[in-house]
C-alpha positions as CSV (number, residue, x, y, z in Angstrom):
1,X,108.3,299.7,33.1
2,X,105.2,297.6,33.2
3,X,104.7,296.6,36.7
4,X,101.1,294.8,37.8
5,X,98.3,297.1,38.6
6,X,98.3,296.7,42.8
7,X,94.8,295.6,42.6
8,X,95.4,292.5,40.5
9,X,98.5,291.6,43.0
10,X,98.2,289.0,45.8
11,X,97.2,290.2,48.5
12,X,100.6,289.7,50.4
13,X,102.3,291.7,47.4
14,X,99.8,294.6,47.8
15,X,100.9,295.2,51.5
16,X,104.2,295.4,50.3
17,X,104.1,297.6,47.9
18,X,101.8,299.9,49.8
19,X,104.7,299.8,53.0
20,X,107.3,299.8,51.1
21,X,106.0,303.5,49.8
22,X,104.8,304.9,53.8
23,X,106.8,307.5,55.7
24,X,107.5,305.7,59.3
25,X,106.6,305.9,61.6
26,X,102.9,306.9,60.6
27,X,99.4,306.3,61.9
28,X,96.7,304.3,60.4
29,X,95.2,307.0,58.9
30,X,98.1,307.8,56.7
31,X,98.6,303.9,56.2
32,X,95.1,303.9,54.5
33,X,96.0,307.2,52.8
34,X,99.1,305.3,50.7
35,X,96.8,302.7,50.1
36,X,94.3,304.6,48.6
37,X,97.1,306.8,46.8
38,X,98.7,303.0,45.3
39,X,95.3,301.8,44.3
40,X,95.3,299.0,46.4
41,X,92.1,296.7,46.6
42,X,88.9,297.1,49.0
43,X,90.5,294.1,50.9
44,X,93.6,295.7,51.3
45,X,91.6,298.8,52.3
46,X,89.8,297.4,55.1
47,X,92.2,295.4,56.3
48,X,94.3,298.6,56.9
49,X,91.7,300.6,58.0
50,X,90.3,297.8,60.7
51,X,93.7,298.5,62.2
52,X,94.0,300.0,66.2
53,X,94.1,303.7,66.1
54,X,97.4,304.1,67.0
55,X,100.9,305.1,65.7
56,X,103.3,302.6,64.0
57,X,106.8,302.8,64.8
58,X,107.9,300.7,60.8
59,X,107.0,297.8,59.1
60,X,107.3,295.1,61.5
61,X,105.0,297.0,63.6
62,X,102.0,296.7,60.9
63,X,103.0,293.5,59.6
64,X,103.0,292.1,63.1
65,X,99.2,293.1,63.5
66,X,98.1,292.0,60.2
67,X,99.5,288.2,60.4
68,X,98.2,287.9,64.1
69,X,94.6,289.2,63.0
70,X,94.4,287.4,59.4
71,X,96.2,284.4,60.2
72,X,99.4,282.8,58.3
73,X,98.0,283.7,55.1
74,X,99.0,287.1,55.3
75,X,103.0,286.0,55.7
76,X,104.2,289.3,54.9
């Protein structure tokens, strides 16, 4: 199986696969864990880790944060 390297992934691609791979609900500190533990990019990284302290209840709960902070370009 040669699947891309997370880093070289669009951005959009890279928050999937790093959510798809997180025990919910969770907290952001284990959100930037995964990350870190999938290779994701700095971007990715900071992104994740600019997040509210706070737990997240799935997915949509992240997601939700993401697009409303990083505008439409972040449809994930």
């Amino acid at each position: 199986m040669s699947a891309t390297p997370i880093p070289e992934e669009p951005i959009d691609l890279q928050f999937a696969d790093v959510l798809r791979e997180v025990r919910w609900p969770t907290n952001k500190d284990e959100l930037v864990e995964a990350a870190r533990a999938a290779g994701a990019s700095n971007e990715v990284l900071a992104i994740l880790d600019g997040l509210p302290e706070q737990d997240y209840r799935d997915v949509a709960s992240v997601t939700r944060l993401i697009g409303s902070n990083y505008g439409p370009g972040l449809g994930i």
